[in-house]
ROTI-845147 format. One record per residue (C-alpha): residue number from 1; x negated, y negated, z; residue in one letter. Coordinates in nm, 2 decimals. Each point is the difference from the previous one (the first is absolute). Layout:
REM ROTI-845147
<resi = NUM | xx = X | yy = Y | zz = Z | resn = a>;
...
***
This chain:
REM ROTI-845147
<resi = 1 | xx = -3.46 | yy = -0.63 | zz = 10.58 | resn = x>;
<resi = 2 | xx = -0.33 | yy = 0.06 | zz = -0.15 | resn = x>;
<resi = 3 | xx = -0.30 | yy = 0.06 | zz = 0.26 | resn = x>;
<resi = 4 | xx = -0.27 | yy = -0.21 | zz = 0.03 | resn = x>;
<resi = 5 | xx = -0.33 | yy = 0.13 | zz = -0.13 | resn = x>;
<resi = 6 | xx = -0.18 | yy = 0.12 | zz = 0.32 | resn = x>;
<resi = 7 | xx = 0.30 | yy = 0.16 | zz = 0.11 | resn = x>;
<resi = 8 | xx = 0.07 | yy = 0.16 | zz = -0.30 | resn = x>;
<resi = 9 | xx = -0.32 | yy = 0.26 | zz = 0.05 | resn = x>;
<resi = 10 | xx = 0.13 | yy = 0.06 | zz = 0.36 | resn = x>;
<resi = 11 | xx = -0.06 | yy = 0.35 | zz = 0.10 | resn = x>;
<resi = 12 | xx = 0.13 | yy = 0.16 | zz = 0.38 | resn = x>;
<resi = 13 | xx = -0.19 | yy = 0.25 | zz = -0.04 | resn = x>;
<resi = 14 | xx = -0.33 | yy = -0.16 | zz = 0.01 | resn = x>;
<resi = 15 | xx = 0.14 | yy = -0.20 | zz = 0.28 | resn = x>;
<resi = 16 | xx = 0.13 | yy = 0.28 | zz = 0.24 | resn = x>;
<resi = 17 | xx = -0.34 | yy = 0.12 | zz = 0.02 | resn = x>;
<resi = 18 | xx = -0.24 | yy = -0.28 | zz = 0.03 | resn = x>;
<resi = 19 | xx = -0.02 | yy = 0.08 | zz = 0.36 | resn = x>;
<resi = 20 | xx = 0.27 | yy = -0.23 | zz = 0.10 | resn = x>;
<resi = 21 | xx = 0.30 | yy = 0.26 | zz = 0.04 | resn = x>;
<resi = 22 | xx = 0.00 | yy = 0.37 | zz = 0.12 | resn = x>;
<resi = 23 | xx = 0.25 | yy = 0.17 | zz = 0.03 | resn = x>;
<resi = 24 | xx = 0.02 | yy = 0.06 | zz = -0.41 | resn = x>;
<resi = 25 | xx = 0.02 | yy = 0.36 | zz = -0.21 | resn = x>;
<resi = 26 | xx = 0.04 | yy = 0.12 | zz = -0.38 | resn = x>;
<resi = 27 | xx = 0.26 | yy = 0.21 | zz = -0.06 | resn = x>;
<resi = 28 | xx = 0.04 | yy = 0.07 | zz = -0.36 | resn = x>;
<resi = 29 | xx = 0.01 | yy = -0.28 | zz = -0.20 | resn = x>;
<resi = 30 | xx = 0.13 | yy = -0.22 | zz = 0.30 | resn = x>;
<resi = 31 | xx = -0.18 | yy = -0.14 | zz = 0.27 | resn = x>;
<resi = 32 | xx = 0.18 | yy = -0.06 | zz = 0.32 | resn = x>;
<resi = 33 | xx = -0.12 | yy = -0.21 | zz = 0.31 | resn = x>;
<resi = 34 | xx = 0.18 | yy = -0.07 | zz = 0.39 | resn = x>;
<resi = 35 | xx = 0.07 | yy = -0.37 | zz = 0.08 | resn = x>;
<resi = 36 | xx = 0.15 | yy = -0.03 | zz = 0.34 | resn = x>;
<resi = 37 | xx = 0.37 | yy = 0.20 | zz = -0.04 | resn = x>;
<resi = 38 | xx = -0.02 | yy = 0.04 | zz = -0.40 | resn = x>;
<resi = 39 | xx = -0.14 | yy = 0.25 | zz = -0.21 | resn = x>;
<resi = 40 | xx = -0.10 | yy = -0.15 | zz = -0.33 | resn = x>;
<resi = 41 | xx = -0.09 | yy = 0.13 | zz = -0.34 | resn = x>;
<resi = 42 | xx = -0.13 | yy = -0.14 | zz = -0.28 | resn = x>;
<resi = 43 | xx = -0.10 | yy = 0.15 | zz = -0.35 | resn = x>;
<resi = 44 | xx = 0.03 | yy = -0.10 | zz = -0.40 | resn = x>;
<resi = 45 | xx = 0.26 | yy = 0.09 | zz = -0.24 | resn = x>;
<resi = 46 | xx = -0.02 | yy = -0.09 | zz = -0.40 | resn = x>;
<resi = 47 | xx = -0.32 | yy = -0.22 | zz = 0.11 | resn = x>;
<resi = 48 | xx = 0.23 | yy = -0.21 | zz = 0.28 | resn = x>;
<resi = 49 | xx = -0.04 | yy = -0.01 | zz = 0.36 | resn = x>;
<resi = 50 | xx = 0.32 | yy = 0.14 | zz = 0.23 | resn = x>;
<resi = 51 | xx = -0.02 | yy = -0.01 | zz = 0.33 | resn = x>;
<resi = 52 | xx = 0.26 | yy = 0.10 | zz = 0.26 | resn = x>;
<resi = 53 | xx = 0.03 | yy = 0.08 | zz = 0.39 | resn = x>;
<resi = 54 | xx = 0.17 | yy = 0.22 | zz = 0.23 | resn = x>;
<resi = 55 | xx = 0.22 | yy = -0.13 | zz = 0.16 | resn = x>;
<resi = 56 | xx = 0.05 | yy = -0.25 | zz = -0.29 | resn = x>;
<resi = 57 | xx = -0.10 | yy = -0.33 | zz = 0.04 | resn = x>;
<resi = 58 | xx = 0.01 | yy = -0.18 | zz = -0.32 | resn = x>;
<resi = 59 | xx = -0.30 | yy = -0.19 | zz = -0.13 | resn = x>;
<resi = 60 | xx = -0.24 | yy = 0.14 | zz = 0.30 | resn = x>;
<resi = 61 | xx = -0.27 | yy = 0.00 | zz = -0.26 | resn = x>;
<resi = 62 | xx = 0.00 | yy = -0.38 | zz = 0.00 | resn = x>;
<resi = 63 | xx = -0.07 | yy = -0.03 | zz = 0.36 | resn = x>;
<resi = 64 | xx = -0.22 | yy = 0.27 | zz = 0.03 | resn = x>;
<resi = 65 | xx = -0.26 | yy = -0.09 | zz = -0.30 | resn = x>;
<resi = 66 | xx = 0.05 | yy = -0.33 | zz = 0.07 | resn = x>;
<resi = 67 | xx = 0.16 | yy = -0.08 | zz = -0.40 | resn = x>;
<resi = 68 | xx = 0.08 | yy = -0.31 | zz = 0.13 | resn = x>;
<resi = 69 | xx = -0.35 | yy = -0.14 | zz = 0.01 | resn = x>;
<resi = 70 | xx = -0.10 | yy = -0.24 | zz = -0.26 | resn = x>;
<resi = 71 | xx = -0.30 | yy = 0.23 | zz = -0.09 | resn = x>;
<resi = 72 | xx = -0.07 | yy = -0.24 | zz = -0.31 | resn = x>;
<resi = 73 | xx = -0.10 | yy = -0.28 | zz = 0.24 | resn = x>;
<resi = 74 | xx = -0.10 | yy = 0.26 | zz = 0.27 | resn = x>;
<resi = 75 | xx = -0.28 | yy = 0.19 | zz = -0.18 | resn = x>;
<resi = 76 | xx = -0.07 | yy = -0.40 | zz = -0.21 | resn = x>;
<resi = 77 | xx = -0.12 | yy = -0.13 | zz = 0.36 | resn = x>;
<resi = 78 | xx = -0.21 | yy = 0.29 | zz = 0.09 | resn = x>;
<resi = 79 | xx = -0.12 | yy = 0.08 | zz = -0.31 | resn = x>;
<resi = 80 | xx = -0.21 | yy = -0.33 | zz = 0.03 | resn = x>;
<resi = 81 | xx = -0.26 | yy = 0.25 | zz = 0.13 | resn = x>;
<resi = 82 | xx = -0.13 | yy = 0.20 | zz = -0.26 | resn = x>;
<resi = 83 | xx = -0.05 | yy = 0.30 | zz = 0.20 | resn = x>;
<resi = 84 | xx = 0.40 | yy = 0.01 | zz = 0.07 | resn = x>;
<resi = 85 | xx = 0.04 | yy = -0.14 | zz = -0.39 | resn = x>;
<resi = 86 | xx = -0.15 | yy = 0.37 | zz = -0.13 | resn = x>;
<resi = 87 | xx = 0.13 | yy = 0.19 | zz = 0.26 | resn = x>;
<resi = 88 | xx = 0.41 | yy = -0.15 | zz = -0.08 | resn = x>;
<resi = 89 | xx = -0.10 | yy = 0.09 | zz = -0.36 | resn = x>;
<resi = 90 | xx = -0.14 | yy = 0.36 | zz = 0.10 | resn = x>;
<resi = 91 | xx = 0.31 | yy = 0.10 | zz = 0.21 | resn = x>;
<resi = 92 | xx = 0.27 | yy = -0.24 | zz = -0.14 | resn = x>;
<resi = 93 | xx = 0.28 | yy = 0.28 | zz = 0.20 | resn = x>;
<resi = 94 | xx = -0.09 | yy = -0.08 | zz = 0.34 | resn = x>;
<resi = 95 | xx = 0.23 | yy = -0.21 | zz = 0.20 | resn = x>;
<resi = 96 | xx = 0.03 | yy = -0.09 | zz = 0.38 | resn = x>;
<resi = 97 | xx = 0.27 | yy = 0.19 | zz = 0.19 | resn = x>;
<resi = 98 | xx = 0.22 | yy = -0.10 | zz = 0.25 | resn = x>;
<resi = 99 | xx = 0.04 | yy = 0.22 | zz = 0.26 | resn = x>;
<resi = 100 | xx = 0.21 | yy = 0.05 | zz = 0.28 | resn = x>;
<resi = 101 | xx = -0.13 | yy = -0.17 | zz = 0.30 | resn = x>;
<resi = 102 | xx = 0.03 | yy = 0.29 | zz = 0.31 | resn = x>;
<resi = 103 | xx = -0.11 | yy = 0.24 | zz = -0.28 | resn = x>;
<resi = 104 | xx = -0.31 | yy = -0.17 | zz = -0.12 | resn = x>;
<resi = 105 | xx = -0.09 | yy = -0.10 | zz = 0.37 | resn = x>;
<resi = 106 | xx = -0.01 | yy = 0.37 | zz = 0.06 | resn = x>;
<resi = 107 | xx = -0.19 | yy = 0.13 | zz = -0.31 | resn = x>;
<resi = 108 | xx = -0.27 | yy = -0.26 | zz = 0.05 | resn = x>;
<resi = 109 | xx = -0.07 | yy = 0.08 | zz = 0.38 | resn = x>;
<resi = 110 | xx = 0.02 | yy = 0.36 | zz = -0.11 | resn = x>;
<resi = 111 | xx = -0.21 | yy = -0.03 | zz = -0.29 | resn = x>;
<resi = 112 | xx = -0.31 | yy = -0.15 | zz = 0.26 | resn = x>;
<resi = 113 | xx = -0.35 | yy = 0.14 | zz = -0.01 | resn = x>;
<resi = 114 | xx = 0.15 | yy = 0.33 | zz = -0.25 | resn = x>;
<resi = 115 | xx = 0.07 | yy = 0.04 | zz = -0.36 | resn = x>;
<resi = 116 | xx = 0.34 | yy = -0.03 | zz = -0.23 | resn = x>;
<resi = 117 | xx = 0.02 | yy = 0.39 | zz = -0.02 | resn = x>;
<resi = 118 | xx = 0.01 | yy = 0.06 | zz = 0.39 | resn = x>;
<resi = 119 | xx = 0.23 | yy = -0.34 | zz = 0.02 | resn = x>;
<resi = 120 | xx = 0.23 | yy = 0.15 | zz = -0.24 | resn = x>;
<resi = 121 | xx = -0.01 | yy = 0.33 | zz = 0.25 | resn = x>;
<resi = 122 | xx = 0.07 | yy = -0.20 | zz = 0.32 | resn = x>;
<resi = 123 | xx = 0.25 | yy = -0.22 | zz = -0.15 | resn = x>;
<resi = 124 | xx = 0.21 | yy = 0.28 | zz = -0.21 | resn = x>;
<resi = 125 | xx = -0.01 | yy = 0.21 | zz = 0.33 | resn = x>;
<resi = 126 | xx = 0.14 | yy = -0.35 | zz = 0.18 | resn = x>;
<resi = 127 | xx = 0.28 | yy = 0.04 | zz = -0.25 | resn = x>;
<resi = 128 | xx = 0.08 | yy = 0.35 | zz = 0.01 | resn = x>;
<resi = 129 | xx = 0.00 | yy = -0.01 | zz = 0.41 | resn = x>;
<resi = 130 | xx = 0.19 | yy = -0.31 | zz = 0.01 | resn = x>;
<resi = 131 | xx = 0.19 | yy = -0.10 | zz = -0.29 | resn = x>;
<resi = 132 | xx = 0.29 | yy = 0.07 | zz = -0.14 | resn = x>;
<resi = 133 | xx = 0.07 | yy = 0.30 | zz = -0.24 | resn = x>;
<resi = 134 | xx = 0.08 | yy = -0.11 | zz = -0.38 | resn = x>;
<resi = 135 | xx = 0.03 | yy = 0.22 | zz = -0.30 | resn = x>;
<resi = 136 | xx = -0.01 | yy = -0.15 | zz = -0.35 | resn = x>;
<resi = 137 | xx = -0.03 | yy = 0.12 | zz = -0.32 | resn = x>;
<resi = 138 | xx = 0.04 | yy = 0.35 | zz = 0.19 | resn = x>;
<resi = 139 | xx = -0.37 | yy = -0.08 | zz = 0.19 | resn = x>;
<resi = 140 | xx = 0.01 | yy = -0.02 | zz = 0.41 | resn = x>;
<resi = 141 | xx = -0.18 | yy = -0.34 | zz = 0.07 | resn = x>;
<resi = 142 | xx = 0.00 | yy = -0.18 | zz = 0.36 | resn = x>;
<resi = 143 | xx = 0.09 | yy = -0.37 | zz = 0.09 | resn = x>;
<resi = 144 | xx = -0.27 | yy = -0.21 | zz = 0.17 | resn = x>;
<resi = 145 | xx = 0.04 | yy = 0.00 | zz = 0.38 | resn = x>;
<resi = 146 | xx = 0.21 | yy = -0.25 | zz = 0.16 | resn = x>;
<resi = 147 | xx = -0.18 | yy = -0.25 | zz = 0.28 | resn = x>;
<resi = 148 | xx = 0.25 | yy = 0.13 | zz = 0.24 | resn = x>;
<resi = 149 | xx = -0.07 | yy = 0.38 | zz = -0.08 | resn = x>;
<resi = 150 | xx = -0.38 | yy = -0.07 | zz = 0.05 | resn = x>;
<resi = 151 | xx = 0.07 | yy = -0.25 | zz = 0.27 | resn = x>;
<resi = 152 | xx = 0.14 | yy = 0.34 | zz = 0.15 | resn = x>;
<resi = 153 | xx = -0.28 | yy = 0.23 | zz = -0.07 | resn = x>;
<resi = 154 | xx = -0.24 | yy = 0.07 | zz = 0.25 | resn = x>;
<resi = 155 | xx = -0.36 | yy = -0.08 | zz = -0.04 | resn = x>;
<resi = 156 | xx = -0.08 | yy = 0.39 | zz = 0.03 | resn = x>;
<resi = 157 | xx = 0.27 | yy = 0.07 | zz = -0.28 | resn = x>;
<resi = 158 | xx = -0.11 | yy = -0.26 | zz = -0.24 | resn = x>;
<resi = 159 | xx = -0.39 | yy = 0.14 | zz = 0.08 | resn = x>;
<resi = 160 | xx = 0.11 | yy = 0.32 | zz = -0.08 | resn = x>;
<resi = 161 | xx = 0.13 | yy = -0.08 | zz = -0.32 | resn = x>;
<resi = 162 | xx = -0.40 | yy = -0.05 | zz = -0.08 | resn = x>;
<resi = 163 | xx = -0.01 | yy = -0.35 | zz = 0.06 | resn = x>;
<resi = 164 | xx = -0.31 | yy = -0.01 | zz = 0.30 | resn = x>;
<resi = 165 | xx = -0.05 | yy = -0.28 | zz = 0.13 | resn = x>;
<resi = 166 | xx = 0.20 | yy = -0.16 | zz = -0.21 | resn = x>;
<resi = 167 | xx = 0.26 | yy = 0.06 | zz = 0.17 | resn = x>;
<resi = 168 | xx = -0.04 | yy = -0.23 | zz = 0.27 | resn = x>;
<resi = 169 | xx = 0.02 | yy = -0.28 | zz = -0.26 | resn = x>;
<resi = 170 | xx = 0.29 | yy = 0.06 | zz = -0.13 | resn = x>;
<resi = 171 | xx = 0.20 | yy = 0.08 | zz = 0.31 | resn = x>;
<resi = 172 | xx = -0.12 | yy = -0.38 | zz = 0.07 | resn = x>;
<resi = 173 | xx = 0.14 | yy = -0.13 | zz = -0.36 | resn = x>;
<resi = 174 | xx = 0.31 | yy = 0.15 | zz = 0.04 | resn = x>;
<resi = 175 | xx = 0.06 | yy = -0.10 | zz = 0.34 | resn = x>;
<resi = 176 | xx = -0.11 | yy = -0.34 | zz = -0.11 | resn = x>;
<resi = 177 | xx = 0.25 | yy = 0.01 | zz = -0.28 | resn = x>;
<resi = 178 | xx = 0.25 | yy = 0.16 | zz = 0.19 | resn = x>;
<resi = 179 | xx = 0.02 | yy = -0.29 | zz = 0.27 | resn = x>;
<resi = 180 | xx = -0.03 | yy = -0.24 | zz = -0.22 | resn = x>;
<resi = 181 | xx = -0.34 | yy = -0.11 | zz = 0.13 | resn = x>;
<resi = 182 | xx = -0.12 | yy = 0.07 | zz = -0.40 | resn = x>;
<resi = 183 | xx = 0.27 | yy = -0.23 | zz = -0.14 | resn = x>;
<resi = 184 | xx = -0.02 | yy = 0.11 | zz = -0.39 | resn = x>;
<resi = 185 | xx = 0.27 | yy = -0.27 | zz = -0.17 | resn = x>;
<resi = 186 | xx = -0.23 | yy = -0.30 | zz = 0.20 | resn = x>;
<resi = 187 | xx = -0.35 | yy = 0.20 | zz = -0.10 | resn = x>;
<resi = 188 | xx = 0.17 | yy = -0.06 | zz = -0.39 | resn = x>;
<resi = 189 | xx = 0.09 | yy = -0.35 | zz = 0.07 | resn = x>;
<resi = 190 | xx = -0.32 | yy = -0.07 | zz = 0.18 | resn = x>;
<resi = 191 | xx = -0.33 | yy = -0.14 | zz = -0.16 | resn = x>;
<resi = 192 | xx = -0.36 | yy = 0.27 | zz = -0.08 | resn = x>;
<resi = 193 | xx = -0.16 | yy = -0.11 | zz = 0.39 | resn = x>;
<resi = 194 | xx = 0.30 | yy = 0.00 | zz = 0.23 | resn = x>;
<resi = 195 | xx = 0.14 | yy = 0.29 | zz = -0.16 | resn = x>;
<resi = 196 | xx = -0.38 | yy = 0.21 | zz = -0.02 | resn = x>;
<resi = 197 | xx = -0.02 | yy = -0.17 | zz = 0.38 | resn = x>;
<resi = 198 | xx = 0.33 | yy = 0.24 | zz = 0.13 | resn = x>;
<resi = 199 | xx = -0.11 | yy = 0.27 | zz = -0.16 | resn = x>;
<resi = 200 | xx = -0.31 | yy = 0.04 | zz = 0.15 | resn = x>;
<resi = 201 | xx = 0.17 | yy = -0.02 | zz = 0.33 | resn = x>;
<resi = 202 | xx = 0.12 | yy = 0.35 | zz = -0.06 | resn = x>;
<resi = 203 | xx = -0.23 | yy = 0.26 | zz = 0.13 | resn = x>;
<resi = 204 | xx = -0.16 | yy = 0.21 | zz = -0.29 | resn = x>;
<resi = 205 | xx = 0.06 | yy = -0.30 | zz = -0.27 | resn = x>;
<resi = 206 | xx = -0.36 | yy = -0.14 | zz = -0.06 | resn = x>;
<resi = 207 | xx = -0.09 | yy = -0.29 | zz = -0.30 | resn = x>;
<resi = 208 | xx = 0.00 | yy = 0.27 | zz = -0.26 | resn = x>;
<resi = 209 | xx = 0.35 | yy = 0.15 | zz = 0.04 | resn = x>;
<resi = 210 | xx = 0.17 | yy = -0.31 | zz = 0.10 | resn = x>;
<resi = 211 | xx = -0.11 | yy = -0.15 | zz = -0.36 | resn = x>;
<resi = 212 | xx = 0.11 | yy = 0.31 | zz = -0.13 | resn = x>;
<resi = 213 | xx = 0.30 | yy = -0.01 | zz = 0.15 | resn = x>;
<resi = 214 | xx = 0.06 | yy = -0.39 | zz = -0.08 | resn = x>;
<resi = 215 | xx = -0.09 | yy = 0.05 | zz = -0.34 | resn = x>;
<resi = 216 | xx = 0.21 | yy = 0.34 | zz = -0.11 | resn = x>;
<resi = 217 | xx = 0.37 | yy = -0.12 | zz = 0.22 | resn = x>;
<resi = 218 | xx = -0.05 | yy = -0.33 | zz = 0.16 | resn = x>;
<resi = 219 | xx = 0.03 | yy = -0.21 | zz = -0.34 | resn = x>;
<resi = 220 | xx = -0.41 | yy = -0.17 | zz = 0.09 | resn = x>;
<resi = 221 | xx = -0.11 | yy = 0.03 | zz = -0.34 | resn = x>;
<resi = 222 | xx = -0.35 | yy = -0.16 | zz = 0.10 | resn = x>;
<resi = 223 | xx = -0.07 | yy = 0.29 | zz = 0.22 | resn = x>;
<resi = 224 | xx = -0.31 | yy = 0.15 | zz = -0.10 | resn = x>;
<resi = 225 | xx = -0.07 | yy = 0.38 | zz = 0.19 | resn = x>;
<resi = 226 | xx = -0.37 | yy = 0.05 | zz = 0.01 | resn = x>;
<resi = 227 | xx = -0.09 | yy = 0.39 | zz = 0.03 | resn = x>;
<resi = 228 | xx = -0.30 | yy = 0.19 | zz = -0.12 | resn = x>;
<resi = 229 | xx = 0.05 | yy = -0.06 | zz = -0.37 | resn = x>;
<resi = 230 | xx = 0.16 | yy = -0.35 | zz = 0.03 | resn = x>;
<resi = 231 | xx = -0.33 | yy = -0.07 | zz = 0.23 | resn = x>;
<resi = 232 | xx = -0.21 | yy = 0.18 | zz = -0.27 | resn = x>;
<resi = 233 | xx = 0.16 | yy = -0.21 | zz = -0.30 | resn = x>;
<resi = 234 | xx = -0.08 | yy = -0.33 | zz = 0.21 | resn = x>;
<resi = 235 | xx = -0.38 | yy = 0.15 | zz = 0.03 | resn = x>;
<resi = 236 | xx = -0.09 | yy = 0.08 | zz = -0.33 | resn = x>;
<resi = 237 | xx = 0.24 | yy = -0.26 | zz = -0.24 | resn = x>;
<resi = 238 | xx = -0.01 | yy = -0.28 | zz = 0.20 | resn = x>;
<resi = 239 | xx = -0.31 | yy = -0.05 | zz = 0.25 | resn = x>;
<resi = 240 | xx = 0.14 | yy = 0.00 | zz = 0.29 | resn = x>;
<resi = 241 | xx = 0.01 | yy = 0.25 | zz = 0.34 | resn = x>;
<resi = 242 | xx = -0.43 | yy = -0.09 | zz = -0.15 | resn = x>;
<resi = 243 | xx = -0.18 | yy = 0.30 | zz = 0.25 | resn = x>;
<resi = 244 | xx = 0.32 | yy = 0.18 | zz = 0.12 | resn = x>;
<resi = 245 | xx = -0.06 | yy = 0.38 | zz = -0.09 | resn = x>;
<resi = 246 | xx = 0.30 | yy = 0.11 | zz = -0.07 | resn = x>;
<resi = 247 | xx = -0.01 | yy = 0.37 | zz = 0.17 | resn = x>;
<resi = 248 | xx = 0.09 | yy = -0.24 | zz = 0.28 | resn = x>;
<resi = 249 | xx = 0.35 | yy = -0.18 | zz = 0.12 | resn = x>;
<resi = 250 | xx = 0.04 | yy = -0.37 | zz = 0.00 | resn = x>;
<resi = 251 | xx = -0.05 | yy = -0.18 | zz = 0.30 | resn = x>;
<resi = 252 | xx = 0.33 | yy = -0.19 | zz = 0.13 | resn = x>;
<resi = 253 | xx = -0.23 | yy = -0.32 | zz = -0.06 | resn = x>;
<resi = 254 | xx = -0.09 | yy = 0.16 | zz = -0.36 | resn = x>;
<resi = 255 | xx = 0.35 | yy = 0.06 | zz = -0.08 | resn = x>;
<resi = 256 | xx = 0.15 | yy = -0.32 | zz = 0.11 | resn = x>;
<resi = 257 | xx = -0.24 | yy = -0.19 | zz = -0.17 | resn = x>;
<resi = 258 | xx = -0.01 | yy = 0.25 | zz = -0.36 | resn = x>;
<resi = 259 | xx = 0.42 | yy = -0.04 | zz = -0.01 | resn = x>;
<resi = 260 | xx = 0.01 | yy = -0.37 | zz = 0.06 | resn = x>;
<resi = 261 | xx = -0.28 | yy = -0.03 | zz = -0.29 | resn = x>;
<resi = 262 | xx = 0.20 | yy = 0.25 | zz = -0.23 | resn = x>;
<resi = 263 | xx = 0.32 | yy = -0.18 | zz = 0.06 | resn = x>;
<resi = 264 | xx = -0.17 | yy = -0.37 | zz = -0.07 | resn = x>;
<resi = 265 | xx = -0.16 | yy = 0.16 | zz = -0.33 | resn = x>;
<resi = 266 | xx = 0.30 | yy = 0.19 | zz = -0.15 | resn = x>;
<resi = 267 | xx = 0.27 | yy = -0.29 | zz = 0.12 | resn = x>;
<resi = 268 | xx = 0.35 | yy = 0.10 | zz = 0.12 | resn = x>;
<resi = 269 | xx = 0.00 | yy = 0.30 | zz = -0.23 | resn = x>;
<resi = 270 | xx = -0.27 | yy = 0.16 | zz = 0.16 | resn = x>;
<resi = 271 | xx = 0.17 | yy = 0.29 | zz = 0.06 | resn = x>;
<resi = 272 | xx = 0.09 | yy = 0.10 | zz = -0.33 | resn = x>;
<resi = 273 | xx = -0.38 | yy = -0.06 | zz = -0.09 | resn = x>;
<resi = 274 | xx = -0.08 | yy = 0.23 | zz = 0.29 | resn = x>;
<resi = 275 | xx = 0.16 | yy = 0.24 | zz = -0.11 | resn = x>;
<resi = 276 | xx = -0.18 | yy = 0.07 | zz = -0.33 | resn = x>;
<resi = 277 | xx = -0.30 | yy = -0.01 | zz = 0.12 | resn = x>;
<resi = 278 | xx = 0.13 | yy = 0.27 | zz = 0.27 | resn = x>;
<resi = 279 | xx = 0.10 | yy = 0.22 | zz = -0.31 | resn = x>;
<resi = 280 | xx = -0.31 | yy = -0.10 | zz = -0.17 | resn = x>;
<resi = 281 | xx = -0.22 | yy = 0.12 | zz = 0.22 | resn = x>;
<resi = 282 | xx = 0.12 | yy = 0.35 | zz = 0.07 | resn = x>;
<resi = 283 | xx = 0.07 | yy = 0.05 | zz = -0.36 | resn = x>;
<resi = 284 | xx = -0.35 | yy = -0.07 | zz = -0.11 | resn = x>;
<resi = 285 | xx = -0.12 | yy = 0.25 | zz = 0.31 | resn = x>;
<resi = 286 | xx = 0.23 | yy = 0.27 | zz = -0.13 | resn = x>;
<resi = 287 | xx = 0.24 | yy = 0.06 | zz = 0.32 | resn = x>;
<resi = 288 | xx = 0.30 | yy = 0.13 | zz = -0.06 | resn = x>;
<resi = 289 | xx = 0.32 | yy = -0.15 | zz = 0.09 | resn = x>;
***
């Protein structure tokens, strides 16, 4: 069947680093990337896509870059904006990813007041600790950790593995997930507030990485995750955060009031549209992925 437009320009590789995923490496011509007990590996051959997974899993791709989306009427509704219009014509490859939920919970507390190289540090040494061994393609790769083997792990042991303070977090959010207090198939089911509302019962989940979290495995497409750039784009393209400086965090007040104006703006899409201006913004400063 022949692919609509938008989704015809689809690239993974500009998607598996626009900051949403981390645990992702070039080898050769193939890139290859953890989600939750798969490795999987993408690359082009005679101009065509191929992806594949180890173990196999057929068709992974079209959960994980989300090819099920109607991006035509996606990037329509959030291209009424003309800021998102250029930007979906500038990066027509970038897509949304669905991740796996304890995975994604884990990188986003992780990925708190640091950057994406020294996430991609704590996270692979997670892996490597915790995971389980895979070789494909002849290349040593580890799982990500189960709940239950971090559940397990010691705050001292998952601190040593670089994490800091961090680590306190996620010994909550697995022990949440583990006893069932974080209930993942109801956060899906769930509407944006009452599932936002459980996460931030979860010590070391605050606004920021519960949206992140909704937005990236929780299926709330009108999550919008306002960081320093996101905060920056709301600043200087659209007027508002007027007298914030931005060398300085939102307030909880700030935040609450900066997502609920994003998400009436951009609609039930917001996400998607958040997610531009996310690789916008760092592209146009020159950080590297």
């Amino acid at each position: 069947m022949r692919q609509p437009p938008l989704l015809a320009h689809f690239d993974p590789e500009t998607s598996v680093n626009s900051g949403q995923v981390f645990l992702w490496e070039k080898s050769g011509q193939a890139w290859y990337g953890i989600h939750a007990d798969r490795v999987v590996k993408f690359y082009r051959q005679d101009g065509a896509l191929v992806f594949e997974s180890f173990p196999e899993e057929r068709q992974i791709e079209r959960s994980m870059f989300r090819l099920d989306d109607d991006t035509d009427s996606i990037f329509a509704e959030i291209a009424k904006d003309p800021i998102v219009k250029k930007l979906i014509a500038s990066y027509p490859g970038l897509r949304l990813m669905r991740q796996d939920p304890a995975q994604c919970t884990i990188s986003f507390v992780c990925a708190s007041n640091t950057n994406i190289p020294m996430i991609r540090r704590m996270l692979g040494t997670l892996a490597k600790k915790y995971g389980q061994r895979i070789v494909a393609d002849g290349k040593e790769f580890h799982t990500f950790p189960s709940v239950q083997a971090l559940h397990k792990a010691s705050e001292g042991e998952l601190r040593a593995c670089g994490l800091g303070y961090r680590a306190k977090a996620i010994k909550a959010a697995v022990g949440a997930m583990a006893d069932g207090s974080l209930d993942i198939e109801y956060l899906k089911k769930a509407g944006y507030d009452e599932a936002r509302a459980e996460l931030l019962k979860v010590y070391g989940i605050g606004p920021k990485i519960a949206d992140c979290i909704l937005l990236f495995s929780l299926e709330k497409l009108d999550a919008f995750p306002i960081d320093v750039w996101i905060a920056r784009a709301l600043a200087s393209h659209y007027g508002w955060l007027a007298g914030k400086k931005m060398s300085e965090k939102l307030t909880g007040h700030q935040y609450i009031e900066a997502s609920k104006a994003a998400r009436t703006y951009f609609g039930k899409y917001a996400g998607y549209a958040q997610q531009f201006l996310y690789y916008h913004m760092r592209q146009d400063a020159g950080k590297k992925w």
